[in-house]
N, C-alpha and C positions, 0 to 999 in steps of 0.2 A: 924681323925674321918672318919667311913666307914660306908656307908650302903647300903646294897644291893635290887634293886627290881627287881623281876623277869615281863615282859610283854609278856607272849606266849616263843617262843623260844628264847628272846633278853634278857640279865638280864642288868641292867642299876645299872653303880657302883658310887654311889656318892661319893665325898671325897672332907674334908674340912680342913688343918689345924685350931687345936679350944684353946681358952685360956678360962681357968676355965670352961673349959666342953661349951664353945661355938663357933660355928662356924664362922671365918672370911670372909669367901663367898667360895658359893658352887661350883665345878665344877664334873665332869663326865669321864665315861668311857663306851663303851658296848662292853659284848662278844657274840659274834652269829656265829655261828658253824665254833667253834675256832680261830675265826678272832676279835682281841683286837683292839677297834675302840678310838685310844687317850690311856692315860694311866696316867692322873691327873698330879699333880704339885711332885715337888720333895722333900717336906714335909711329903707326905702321902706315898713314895713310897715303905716304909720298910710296910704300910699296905696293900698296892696293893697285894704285893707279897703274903702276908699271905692268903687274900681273894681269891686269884687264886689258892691258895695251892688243889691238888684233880682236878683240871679242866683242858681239855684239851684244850691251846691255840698252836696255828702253825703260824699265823702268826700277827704282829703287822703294823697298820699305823696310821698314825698322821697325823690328818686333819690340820692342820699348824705347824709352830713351837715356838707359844708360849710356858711359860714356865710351865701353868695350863694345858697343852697338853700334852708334851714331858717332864715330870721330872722323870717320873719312866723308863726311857727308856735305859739306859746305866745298871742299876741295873737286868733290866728283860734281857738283852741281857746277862750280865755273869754269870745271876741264870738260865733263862729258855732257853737261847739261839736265842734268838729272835732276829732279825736285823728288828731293825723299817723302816718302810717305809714311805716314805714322796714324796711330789714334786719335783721335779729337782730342782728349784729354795731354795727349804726346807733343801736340803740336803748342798749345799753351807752357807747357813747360819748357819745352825748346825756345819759346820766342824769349821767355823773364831770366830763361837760365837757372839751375839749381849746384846746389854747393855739393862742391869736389873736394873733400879733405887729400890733407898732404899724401898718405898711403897711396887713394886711388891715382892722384899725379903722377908719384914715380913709376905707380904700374903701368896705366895706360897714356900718359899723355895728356895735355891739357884741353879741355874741352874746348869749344866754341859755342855759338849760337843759330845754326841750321834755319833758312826759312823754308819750315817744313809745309802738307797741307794734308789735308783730314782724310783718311782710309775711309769706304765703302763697306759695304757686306760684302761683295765681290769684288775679286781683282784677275781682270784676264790677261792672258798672256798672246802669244800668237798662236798656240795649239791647248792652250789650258784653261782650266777656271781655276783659280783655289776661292775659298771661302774664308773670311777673317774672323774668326774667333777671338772675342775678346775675354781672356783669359786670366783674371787677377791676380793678386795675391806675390806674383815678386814684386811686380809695381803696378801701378791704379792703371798705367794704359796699355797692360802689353799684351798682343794678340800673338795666335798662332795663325798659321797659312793650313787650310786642307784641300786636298784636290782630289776630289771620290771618283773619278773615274780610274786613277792610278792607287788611291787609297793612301799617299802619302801627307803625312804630316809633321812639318817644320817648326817645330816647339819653340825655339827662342832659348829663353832660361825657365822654362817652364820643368824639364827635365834634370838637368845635370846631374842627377845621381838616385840613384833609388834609396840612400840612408842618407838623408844630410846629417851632418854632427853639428851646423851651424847656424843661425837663421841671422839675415842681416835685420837692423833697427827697425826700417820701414818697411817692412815684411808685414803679411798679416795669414797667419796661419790657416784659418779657415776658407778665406776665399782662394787661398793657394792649393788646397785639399778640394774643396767645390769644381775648379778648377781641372785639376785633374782629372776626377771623376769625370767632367763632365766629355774631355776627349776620349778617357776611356770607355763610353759608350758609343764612338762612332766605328766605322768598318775600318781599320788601318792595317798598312800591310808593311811601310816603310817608317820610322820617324828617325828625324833630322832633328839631332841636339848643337845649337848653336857652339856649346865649348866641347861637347864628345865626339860631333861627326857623328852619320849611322847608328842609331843604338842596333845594338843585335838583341832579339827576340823583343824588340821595343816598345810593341802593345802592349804586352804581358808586365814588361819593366813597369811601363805608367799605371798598370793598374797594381802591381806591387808599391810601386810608390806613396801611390793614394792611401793602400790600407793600413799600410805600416804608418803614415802620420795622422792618421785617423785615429790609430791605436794609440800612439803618443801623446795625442793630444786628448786624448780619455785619461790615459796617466797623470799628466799633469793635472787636468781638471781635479780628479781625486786628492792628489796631494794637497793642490791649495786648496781643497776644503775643508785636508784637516789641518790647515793653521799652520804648515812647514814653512820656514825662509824663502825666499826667493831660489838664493845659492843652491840650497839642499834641494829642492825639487827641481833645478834644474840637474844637479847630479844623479838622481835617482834615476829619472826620466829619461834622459836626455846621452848624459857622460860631463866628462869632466871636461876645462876650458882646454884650447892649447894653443899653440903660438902665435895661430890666425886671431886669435879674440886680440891678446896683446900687440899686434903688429897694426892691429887696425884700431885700436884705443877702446876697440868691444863694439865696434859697428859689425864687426860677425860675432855671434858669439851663444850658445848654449840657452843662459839666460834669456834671449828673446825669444824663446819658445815661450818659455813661461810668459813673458812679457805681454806676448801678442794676446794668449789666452786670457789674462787678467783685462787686457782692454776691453775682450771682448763684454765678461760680464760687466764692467764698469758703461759700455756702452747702452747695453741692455736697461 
């Protein structure tokens, strides 16, 4: 399932593997003057193709290398020629391959192996510069795109909500808050979230974002130092589980808040 919205020169590509004409969760793509920002899951990717059919794209990158990111990636490289781009760190992982449990299967489709090559500090377009940000904390490689002349910035999964209730496993809480921060001090006028489209008032969002799991994450710290369960602080903190933690066997889930913050001192 595809649909297409146009925002000024940005068209924003939704795409959702769906059963009985409904969708199992959304994600994204954007084209802006011929630069393919992500390219959905490897379910949708025989529709990607059709949707770009007539449009001029030159070049592809992948704001990490999940598999809702990088599925249509290997298919646009021996259709349209594209060699995606990724993070250095991105590009290693794409070559070895990383483990898809069954959930993410049924959702997106099954991965492949992309032969990707290594992102710059800059990447220009034919009227653009953006700037690659590399952005931690949902994964070790994933960058954002900024382009200061327009002031827009294309988050990835850097965004997707101002309250998470969930953190996945390989999450790491801190450099995801650092992170944050760190776009919310540049000049932004537009941000592009990979699964929301347009955020509206979406500086403001990011830097709401930041504070409240900054704040969270002062909560937790408290709790486990005064010696509460794992469970109970992440209830206190956090809320309680819900269908997402069970559907995914607890690769999202409440608990990895806590999780992440205990590594942290444990690394220390």
């Amino acid at each position: 399932m595809i649909r297409v919205q146009t925002h000024g020169d940005v068209a924003f590509v939704r795409m959702a593997r769906s059963v009985l004409g409904r969708p199992l969760f959304w994600t994204g793509a954007y084209l802006v003057d011929g630069l393919l920002v992500d390219c959905g899951p490897p379910a949708t990717a025989r529709e990607l193709l059709a949707a770009l059919d007539g449009h001029p794209v030159d070049q592809l990158v992948l704001t990490h290398h999940h598999e809702d990111h990088m599925g249509a990636a290997s298919l646009l490289a021996a259709e349209r020629r594209l060699r995606p781009q990724i993070h250095a760190q991105g590009v290693a992982i794409l070559s070895r391959g990383f483990v898809q449990e069954g959930y993410r299967r049924a959702v997106w489709g099954t991965r492949d192996r992309p032969d990707a090559t290594a992102l710059g500090e800059e990447l220009r377009t034919g009227s653009m510069r953006f700037q690659v940000l590399h952005t931690p904390g949902h994964s070790a490689d994933h960058v954002c795109l900024y382009e200061p002349e327009r002031e827009w910035l294309f988050t990835g999964d850097l965004f997707l909500g101002e309250r998470l209730r969930f953190l996945r496993s390989d999450e790491e809480l801190l450099p995801l808050i650092e992170s944050l921060e760190r776009v919310g001090r540049l000049r932004v006028r537009e941000v592009f979230c990979a699964h929301r489209g347009p955020v509206p008032d979406g500086p403001a969002a990011l830097r709401r974002k930041a504070e409240h799991l900054r704040s969270l994450r002062e909560r937790v710290t408290d709790l486990l130092e005064q010696g509460l369960p794992e469970k109970e602080v992440a209830r206190r903190a956090v809320g309680r589980e819900g269908p997402l933690t069970w559907f995914s066997l607890g690769r999202f889930s409440a608990r990895n808040f806590v999780r992440s913050v205990a590594r942290e001192g444990g690394s220390g």
